[in-house]
Structure formats: C-alpha cells, structure tokens
C-alpha positions as CSV (number, residue, x, y, z in Angstrom):
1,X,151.3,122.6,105.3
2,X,154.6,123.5,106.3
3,X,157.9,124.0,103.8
4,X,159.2,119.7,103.9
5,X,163.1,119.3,104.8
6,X,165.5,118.3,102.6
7,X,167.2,115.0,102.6
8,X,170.5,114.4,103.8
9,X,171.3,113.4,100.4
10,X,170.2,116.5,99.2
11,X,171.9,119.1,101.4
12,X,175.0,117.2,101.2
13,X,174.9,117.1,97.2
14,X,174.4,120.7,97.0
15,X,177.2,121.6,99.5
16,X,180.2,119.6,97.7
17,X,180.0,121.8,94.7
18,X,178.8,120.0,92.2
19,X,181.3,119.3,89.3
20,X,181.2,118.2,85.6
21,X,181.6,114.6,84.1
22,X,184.3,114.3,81.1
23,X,185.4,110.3,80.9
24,X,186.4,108.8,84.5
25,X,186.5,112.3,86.0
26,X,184.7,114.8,88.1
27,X,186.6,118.5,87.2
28,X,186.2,121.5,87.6
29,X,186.5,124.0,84.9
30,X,189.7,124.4,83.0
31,X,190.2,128.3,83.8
32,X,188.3,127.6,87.2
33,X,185.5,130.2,86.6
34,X,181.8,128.9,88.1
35,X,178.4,130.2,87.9
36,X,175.8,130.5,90.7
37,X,172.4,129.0,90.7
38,X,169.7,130.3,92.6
39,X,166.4,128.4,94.6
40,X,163.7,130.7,92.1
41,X,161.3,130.7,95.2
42,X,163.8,132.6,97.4
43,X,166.2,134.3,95.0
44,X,169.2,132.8,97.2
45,X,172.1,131.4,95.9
46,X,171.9,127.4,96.2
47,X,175.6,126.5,95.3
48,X,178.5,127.5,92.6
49,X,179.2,124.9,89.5
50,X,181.7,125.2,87.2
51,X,181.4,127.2,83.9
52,X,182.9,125.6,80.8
53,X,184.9,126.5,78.6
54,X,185.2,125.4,74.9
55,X,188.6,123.1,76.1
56,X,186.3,121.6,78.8
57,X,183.6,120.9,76.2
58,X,186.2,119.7,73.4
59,X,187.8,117.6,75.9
60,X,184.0,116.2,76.6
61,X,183.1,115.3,72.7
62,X,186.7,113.7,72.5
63,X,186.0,111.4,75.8
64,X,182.4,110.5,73.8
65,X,184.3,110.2,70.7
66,X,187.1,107.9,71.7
67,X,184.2,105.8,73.6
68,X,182.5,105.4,70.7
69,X,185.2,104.3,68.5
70,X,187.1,102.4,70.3
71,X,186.2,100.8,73.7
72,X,184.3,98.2,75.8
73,X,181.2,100.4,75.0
74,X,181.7,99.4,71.0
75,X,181.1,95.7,71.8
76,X,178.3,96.0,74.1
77,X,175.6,93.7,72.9
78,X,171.6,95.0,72.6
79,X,170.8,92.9,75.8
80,X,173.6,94.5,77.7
81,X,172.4,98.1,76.8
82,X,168.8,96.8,77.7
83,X,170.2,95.9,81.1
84,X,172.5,98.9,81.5
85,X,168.9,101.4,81.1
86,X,167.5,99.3,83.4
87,X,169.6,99.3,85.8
88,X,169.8,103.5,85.7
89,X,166.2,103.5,85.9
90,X,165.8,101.3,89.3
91,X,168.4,103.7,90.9
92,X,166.9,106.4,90.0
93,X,163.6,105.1,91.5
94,X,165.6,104.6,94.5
95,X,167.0,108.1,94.6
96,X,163.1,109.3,93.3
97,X,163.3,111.9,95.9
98,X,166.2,113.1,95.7
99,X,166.0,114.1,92.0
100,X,162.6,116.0,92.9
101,X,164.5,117.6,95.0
102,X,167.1,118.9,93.4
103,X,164.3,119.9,90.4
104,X,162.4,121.7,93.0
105,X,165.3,123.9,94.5
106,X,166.8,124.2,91.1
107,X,163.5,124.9,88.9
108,X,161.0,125.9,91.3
109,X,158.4,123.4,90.7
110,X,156.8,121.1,93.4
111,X,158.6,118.9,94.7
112,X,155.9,116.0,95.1
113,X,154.5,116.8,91.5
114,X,158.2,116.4,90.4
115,X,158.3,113.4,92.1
116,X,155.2,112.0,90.3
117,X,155.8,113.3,87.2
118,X,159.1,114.4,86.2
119,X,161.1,111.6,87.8
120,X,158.8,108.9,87.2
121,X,158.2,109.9,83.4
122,X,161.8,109.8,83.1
123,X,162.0,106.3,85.0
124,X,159.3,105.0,82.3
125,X,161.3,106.5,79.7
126,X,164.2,105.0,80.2
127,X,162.3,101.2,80.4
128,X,160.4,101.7,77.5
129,X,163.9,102.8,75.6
130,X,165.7,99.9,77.4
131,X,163.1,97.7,75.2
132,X,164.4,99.3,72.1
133,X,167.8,98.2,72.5
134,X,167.1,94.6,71.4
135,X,164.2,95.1,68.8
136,X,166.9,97.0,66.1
137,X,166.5,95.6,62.7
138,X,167.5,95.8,60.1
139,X,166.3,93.9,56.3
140,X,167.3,92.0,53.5
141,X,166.0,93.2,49.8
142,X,166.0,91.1,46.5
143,X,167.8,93.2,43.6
144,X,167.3,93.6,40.3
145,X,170.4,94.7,38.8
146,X,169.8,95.0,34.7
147,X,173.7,95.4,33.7
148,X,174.1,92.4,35.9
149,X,171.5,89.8,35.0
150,X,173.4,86.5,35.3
151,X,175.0,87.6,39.0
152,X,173.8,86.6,42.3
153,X,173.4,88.9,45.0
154,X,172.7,89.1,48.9
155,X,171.6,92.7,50.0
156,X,170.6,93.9,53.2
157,X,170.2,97.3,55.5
158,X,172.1,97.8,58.5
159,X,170.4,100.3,61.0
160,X,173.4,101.6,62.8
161,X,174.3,103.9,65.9
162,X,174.7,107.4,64.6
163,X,177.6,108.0,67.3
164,X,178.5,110.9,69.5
165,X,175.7,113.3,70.5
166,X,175.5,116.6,71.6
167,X,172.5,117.5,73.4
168,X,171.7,120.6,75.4
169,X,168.1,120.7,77.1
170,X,166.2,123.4,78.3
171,X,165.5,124.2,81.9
172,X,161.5,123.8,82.3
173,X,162.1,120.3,82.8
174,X,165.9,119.7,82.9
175,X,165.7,115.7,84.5
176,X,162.8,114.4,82.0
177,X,164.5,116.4,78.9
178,X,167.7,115.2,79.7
179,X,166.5,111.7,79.6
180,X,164.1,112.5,76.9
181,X,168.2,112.7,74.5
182,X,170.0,110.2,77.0
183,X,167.3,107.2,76.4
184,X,167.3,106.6,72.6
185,X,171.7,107.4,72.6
186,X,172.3,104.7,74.9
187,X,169.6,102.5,74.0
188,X,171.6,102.4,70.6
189,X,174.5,102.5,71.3
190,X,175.3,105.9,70.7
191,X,177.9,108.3,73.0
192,X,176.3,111.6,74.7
193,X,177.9,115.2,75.4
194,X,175.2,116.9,77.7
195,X,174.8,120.5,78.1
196,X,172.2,121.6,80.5
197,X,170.3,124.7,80.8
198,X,172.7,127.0,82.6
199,X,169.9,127.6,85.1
200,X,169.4,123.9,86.1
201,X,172.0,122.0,85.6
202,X,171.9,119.9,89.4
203,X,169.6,117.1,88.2
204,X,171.3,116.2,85.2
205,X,174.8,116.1,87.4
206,X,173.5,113.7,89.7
207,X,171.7,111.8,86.3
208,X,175.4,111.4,85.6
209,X,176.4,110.3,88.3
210,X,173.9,107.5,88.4
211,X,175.1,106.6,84.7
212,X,178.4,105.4,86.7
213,X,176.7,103.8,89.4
214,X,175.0,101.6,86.9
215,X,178.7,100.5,85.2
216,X,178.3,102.3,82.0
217,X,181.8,102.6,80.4
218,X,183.7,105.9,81.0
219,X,183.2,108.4,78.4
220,X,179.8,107.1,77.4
221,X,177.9,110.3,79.4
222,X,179.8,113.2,79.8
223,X,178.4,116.6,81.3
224,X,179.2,119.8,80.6
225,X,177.9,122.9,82.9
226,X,177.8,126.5,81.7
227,X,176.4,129.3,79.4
228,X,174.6,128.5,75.7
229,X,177.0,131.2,74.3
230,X,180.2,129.5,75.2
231,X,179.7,126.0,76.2
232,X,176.4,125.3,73.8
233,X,178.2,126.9,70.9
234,X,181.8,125.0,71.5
235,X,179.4,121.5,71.5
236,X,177.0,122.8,68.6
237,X,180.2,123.4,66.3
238,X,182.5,120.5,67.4
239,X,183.5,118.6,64.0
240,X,183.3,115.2,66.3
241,X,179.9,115.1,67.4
242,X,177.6,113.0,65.1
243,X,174.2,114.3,66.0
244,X,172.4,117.9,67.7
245,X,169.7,117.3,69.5
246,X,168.4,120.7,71.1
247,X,165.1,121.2,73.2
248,X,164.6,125.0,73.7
249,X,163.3,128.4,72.1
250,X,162.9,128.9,68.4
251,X,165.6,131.3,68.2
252,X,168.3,129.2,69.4
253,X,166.8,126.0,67.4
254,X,167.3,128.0,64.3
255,X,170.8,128.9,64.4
256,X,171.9,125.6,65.9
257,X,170.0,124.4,62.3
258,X,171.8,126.6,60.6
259,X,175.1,125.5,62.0
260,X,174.4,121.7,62.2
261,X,173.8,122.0,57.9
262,X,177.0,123.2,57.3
263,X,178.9,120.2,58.5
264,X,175.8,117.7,57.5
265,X,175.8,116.8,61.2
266,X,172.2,115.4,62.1
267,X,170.2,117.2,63.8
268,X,166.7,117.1,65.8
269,X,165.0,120.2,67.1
270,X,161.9,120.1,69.4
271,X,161.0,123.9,70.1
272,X,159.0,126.4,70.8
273,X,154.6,126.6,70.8
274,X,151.9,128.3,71.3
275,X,149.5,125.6,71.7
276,X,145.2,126.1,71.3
277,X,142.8,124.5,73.5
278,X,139.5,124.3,71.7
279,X,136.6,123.8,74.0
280,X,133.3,123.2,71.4
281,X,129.7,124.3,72.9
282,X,129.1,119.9,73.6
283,X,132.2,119.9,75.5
284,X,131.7,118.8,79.2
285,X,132.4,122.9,80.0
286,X,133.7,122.5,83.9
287,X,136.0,119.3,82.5
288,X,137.0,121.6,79.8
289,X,137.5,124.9,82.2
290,X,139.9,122.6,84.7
291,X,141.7,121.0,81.6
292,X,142.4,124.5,80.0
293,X,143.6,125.8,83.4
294,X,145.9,122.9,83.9
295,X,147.0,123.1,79.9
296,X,148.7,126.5,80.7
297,X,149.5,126.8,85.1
298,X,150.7,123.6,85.0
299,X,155.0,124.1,86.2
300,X,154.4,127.8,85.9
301,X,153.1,127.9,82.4
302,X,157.0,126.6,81.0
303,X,155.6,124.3,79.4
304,X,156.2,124.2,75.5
305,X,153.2,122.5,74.4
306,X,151.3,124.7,77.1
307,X,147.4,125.7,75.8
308,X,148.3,129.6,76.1
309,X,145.7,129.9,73.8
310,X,141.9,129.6,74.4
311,X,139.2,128.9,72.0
312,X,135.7,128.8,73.5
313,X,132.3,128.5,70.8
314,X,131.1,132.1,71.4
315,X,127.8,130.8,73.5
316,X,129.7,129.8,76.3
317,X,133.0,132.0,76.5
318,X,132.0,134.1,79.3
319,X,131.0,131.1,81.6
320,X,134.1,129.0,81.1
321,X,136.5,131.9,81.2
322,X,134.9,133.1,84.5
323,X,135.5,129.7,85.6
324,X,139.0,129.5,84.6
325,X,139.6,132.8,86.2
326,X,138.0,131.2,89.5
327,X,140.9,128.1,89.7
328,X,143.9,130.5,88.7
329,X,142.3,133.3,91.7
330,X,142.4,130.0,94.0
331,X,145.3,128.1,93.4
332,X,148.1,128.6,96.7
333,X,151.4,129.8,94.7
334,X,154.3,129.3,97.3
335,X,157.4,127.1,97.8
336,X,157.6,123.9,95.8
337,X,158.6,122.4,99.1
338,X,155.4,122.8,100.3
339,X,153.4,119.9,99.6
340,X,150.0,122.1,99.4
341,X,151.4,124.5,96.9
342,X,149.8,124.5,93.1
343,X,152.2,126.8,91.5
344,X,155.8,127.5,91.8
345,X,157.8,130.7,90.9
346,X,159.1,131.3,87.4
347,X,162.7,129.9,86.7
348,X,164.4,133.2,87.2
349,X,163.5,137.4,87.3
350,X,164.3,137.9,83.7
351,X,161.8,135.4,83.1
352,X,159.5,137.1,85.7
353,X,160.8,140.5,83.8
354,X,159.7,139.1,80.5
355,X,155.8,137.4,81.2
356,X,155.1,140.6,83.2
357,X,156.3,142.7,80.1
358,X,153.8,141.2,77.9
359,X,150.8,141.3,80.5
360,X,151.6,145.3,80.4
361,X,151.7,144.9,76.6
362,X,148.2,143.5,76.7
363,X,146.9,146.4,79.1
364,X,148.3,148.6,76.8
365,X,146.9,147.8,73.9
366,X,143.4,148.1,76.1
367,X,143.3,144.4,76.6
368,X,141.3,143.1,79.8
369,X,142.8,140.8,83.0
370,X,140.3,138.8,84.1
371,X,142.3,137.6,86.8
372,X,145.8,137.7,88.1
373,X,148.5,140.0,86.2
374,X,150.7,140.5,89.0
375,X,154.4,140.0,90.1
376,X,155.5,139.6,93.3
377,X,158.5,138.2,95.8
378,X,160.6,137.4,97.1
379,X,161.5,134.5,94.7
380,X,160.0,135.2,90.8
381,X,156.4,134.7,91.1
382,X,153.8,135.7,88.4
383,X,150.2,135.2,89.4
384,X,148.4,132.9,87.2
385,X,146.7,135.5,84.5
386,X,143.5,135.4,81.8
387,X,143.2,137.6,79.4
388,X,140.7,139.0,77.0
389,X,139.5,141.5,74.8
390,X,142.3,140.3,72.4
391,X,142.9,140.6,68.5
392,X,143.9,137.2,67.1
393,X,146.9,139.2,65.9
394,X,148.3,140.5,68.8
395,X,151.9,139.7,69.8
396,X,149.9,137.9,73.1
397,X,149.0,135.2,70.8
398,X,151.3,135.0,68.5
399,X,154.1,135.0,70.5
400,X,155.5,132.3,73.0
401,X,155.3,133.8,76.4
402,X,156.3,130.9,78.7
403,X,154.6,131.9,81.8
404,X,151.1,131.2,83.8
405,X,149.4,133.4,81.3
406,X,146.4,132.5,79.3
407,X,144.6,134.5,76.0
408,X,141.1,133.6,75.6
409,X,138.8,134.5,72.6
410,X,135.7,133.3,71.6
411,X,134.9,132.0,67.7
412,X,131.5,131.1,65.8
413,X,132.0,127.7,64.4
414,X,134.2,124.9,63.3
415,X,135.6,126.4,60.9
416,X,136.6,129.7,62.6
417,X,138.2,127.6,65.4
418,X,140.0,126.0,63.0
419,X,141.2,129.0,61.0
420,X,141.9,130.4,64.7
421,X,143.8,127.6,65.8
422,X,146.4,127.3,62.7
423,X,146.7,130.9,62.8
424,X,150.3,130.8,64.4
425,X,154.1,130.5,63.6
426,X,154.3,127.0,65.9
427,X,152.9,123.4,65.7
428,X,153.2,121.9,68.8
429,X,150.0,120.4,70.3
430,X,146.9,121.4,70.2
431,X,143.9,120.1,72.8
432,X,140.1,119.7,71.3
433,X,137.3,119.4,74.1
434,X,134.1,117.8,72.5
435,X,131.7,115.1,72.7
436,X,131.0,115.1,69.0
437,X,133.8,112.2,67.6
438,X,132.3,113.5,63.9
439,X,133.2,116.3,64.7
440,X,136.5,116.1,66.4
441,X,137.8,113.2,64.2
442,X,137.3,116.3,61.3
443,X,139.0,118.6,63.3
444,X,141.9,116.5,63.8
445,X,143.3,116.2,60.5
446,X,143.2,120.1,59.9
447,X,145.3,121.2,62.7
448,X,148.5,122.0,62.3
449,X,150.4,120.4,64.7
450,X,152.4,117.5,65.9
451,X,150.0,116.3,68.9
452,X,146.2,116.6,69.0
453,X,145.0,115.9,72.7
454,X,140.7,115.1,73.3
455,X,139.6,115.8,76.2
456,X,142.6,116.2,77.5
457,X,146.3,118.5,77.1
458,X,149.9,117.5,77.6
459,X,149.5,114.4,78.2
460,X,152.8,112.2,76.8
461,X,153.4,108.6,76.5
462,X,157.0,107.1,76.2
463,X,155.4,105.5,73.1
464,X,154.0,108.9,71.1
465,X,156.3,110.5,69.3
466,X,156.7,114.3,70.2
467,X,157.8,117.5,68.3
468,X,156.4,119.8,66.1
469,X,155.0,121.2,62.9
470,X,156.6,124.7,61.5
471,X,158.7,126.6,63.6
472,X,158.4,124.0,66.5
473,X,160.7,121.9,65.4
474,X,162.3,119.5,63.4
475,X,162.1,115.0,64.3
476,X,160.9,113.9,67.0
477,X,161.3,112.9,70.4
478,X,160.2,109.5,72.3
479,X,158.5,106.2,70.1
480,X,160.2,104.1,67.7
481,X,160.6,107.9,65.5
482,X,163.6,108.3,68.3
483,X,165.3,105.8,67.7
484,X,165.4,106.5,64.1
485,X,166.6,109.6,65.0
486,X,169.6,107.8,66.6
487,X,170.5,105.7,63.9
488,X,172.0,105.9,60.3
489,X,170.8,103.5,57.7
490,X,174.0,101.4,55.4
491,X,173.3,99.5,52.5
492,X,175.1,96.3,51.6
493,X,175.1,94.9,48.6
494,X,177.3,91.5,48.1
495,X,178.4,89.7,45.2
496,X,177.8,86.1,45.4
C-alpha cells in the first residue's frame, strides 16, 4: 500500500506553528526561542514550537493556580465535570484521525494502529474518568473521645481535589499519557500544567485545544512546550503546583522524587521496566511465540511495560525463539502512513544511537542475533532483534533498552523462572503463558510486579490500576487508585 495523505486539518495544523496554552491564550515563548520537531521516518523537520522558558512555565502554574482558587472552575459541580470529559471525549472521537495523525508524524507509529489504540484508549479513558466525577465520597465516623465522654459529636471525611498539577509525559505515547494525568485532574476538579516530551509535543497542543472547544474554564489546561532541563525543571520546582505526576525513565523519576519531598508536594511516578514474558512447556507455544513478539515490537519496542525479556521452559526454547525470530524477519518496517506497515522508526537517532549501542554490546560480549540487529535510514529504524546466548546478568537484561529488541533465555522449572523473572531493578508487568491455572495462580503472587498478564501482555483497561513495583515507580495510574491520587483526605470533627 501506498504512504495515505494527510488531512487538511492536519497539514494546516502543522503549518500555523503550533503555540503553547497559558489561561485564554495561545503564545509564543517569552524570549521567542522554538525548537524543531522532526517526522522520525524521514528525519525532516515537521514544524518549529516554541521553547519555554521558566517565566512561560511560572506564568502557566499561576494561570492553573488562580483557576483553582478562585474562578468559575471552583464551583463546578461533579455532574458538570462529568459532562465537561464527555464532551472532550466525543470531539476527540470526531477529530480521531486527526490526532493519529499528528502521533504518527510526530512519534513514528502507525497511523491506523494509533487510531485504534492510542486515540480510542484515550477516548475510553476520559468516559470511564468522566464516571468518577460524581461517585466521590466521602464518610461519616462515630468517635470515641475519652477526655470528652458527655459531648456529642458529628465527624466525617472530606475527599477533596488536591489542586494544581504538574505533569510531564513521555513521548512513546504522548496523546494516551497525556490523558492518562489530564482524566483523574479534571474529573476532580483539580487544575493541570502539562509538559510534554520535547519530542512530541503536537498531540497534546491540539488535546488543548479541544479542552477549550469543550468550554472548560481558562486556566484549567495549560501547555507548556520545551526541554525537561528548563521547562520540566521550572514546573517540577514551582512552590504553586499541588501534585507531580511524571511518566518517563527512572533517572528522571528519581530526582523529580527527590525534589517533590522537599516541598511535601505529592507526587506519582510510573517509570521505567524491564518486563518478563514467561512461556511454560503447556503454553499454547505459537499463541505464546506471537504474544511475546507483539509484548516487545509492538510501537517500536517504547513501550515501558514491553516483555524485553524472554523466559521459555528449556524443552521448547529453541522452537519458539526460531519462531519469534520468523515474525520479527517478516514484519514490513516503513512509514506509519502506510497502512501495511508493522513497525515504525524509533522516536529519534539518539534513540536509534542508543538500542544499536547495546545490540553491539551484546555481540561483544559473544552474545548471538538470531534475527535483526541492524540500523538503517533514512528516518531512525532498528530492525526488530532476538537475542541469545545471554547471562542473566548482562546489562541486556538488566537494563531498560526501549527499542524492538528482545533477550531470550531458557530456565528448568518454576521456580528458576521465577527466580529469573524477579531478578531485575523494575516491576512493571510481567506476562505468564500457561494452561496450568495451579500453576499460574502460584506464579502470580511471586512476581514482582505491578501487572501480571495470562496469556496475554500489555493489555490495559481504564479500570486496572497501572504502575510499578521497585524502581518502576511510585502510585498508580487509571482505576479508582487515580483518583485517590488526585485527592487529599480532611477530617472534620464537630462539636454538637
């Protein structure tokens, strides 16, 4: 099939220079200085937005603040922030295409899987959160006061909105992430700084300017465009912003920790993985072999709950790997515009730079491709790579690559998957392919991580919670956890 034409929508959005959201206003950066983002498939330069500085972003939080505090957002009731969330999610189902658009030239990734997925996860998200917004409660307690004990009392717990958040997503999936921190604010009636990835930053600017189209109060969303180290630090460190939520590496997640503690400001940090597929010698091995290649070429591999690592019972590791090897060596990689394409560039050539460093490590270290282990252009592509021969302590399996590359080794029994599977800094998912539910309902409880797929990998429901043991992450995303996440809880205690 042929690269698909962009809509007119499309084109023209890119070509008006996109611009960031503080309050009522579309501006540009307050020193004027913009960035350029490139189409990953091509290298080229799509357009020029601006680059923040800390004014722009302090000017952003204070816009949030002051809508927080004091205006027409404050006295919204639950049913008008129901009907607000729905409304953003039936225009973005009418602009559906459009957003996989702009995440295909932005990001790289299909455009019709973006379409399906990315856009209409977000759409769901923001329903389900919608719900939310009217089922708040709070309770009421009977106390026993001993220095009191002829007093009467009524008490009760107020669940209330935290306030203004800062949120800054990451740029493997910059619409769904974006409305993964946007959902649970609004839903309770919180205020929302966002700072995308400084790679991706187009959906989340026409996200924004949906938010207005729907007749949410200005200064409710606010968008801030530019780098991590000035515009990500400036929100991280405001003294206004209530809450940090942060989807992105480790790293980063640790030192925005570090700096959310000494204020006290809230914070939720879903991170980085290194996520094990487990396929046990019942499994259904060709279901399992296609679920494991999905689990890490799905978007590239930039996925952070990706299955980069690959446990097969010893019997059967040369059969599935050889089969795994057989999808990557078959799957078209090309232009996300092109409907028949099943993988996309990486988001950039440092990230290209970076996988392709670590597929030299492994031949280094005498490690053996099975398939795939090459770069090529133009655009950042990595060719979807298995490898073996591997010691369960190398840095390939220890260490988050982000990229369509997969490290495959074979263990004995339950118990050495197990040790295996745990054996690893992060805690993000983990995927079990079995026919034995003894078995499996054993495994689950042992593994170290936030999600346990069966049979299955990656896939999320609006109503699962989502985040990670260890050091991938802190709270969690989506479920009621989020908007628990979103909300401080008062006591009141009254003297009758």
């Amino acid at each position: 099939m042929a690269i698909a034409p962009l809509l007119a929508a499309t084109t023209a959005f890119i070509q008006r220079a996109p611009r960031m959201l503080i309050g009522a206003h579309w501006v540009e950066a307050a020193d004027g200085q913009t960035m350029p983002l490139r189409n990953p498939a091509t290298g080229e330069q799509l357009c020029l937005v601006p680059r923040a500085t800390v004014d722009d972003v302090d000017r952003a939080v204070l816009a949030a603040r002051q809508a927080f505090d004091d205006s027409p957002w404050t006295r919204t009731r639950p049913r008008e922030r129901q009907n607000l969330l729905w409304k953003l999610a039936d225009l973005m189902q009418r602009d559906a295409e459009l957003l996989a658009q702009l995440e295909c030239l932005n990001n790289g990734k299909s455009a019709a899987v973006a379409q399906a997925m990315d856009v209409q996860l977000s759409i769901d998200f923001l329903r389900y959160m919608a719900g939310w917004a009217t089922k708040i409660e709070g309770t009421s307690v009977e106390v026993s006061l001993p220095l009191m004990p002829d007093d009467q009392f009524h008490s009760f717990i107020r669940r209330e909105a935290l306030g203004v958040v800062g949120a800054i997503v990451a740029w493997n999936f910059p619409l769904l992430l974006a409305c993964w921190k946007l959902g649970p604010a609004l839903a309770t009636g919180c205020t929302l700084v966002l700072k995308p990835a400084d790679e991706t930053p187009l959906s989340a600017l026409k996200l924004a300017e949906l938010v207005q189209e729907a007749g949410y109060p200005d200064g409710v969303f606010n968008v801030v465009t530019g780098t991590g180290i000035t515009a990500g630090s400036a929100l991280t460190r405001n003294p206004l912003v209530d809450k940090l939520t942060f989807t992105g590496s480790t790293a980063v997640g640790k030192e925005i920790g570090k700096i959310a503690m000494d204020s006290m400001t809230r914070v939720t940090l879903e991170l980085g993985g290194k996520s094990p597929t487990i396929v046990m010698a019942d499994a259904d091995l060709g279901s399992a072999a296609a679920g494991a290649a999905s689990a890490i070429f799905f978007n590239q591999g930039q996925v952070c709950c990706a299955g980069s690592r690959l446990y097969v019972q010893r019997k059967h590791f040369d059969n599935v790997v050889a089969d795994i090897a057989g999808i990557a060596n078959a799957m078209k990689l090309g232009n996300g515009l092109d409907a028949s394409v099943e993988m996309g560039p990486l988001i950039s050539a440092r990230q290209q730079e970076r996988v392709y460093r670590y597929i030299e490590m492994g031949r280094d270290s005498g490690a053996t491709i099975a398939c795939g282990g090459e770069q090529f252009g133009p655009g950042y592509f990595v060719k979807p790579t298995v490898i073996v021969d591997v010691d369960q302590k190398h840095s390939l399996v220890q260490e988050e690559i982000f990229g369509p590359v997969l490290v495959a080794i074979p263990f004995d029994d339950e118990a050495d998957a197990l040790r295996m599977a745990n054996d690893s800094p992060y805690g993000l998912g983990a995927s079990i392919w079995s026919n034995d539910l003894a078995a499996v309902h054993r495994m689950i409880p042992k593994i170290k991580s936030g999600s346990v797929w069966v049979n299955c990998h990656s896939a999320l429901d609006p109503a699962l919670p989502f985040g990670g043991y260890k050091m991938s992450g802190l709270g969690r995303e989506m479920g009621h956890a989020a908007i628990e996440h979103y909300t401080e809880l008062k006591s009141v205690l009254i003297k009758l």
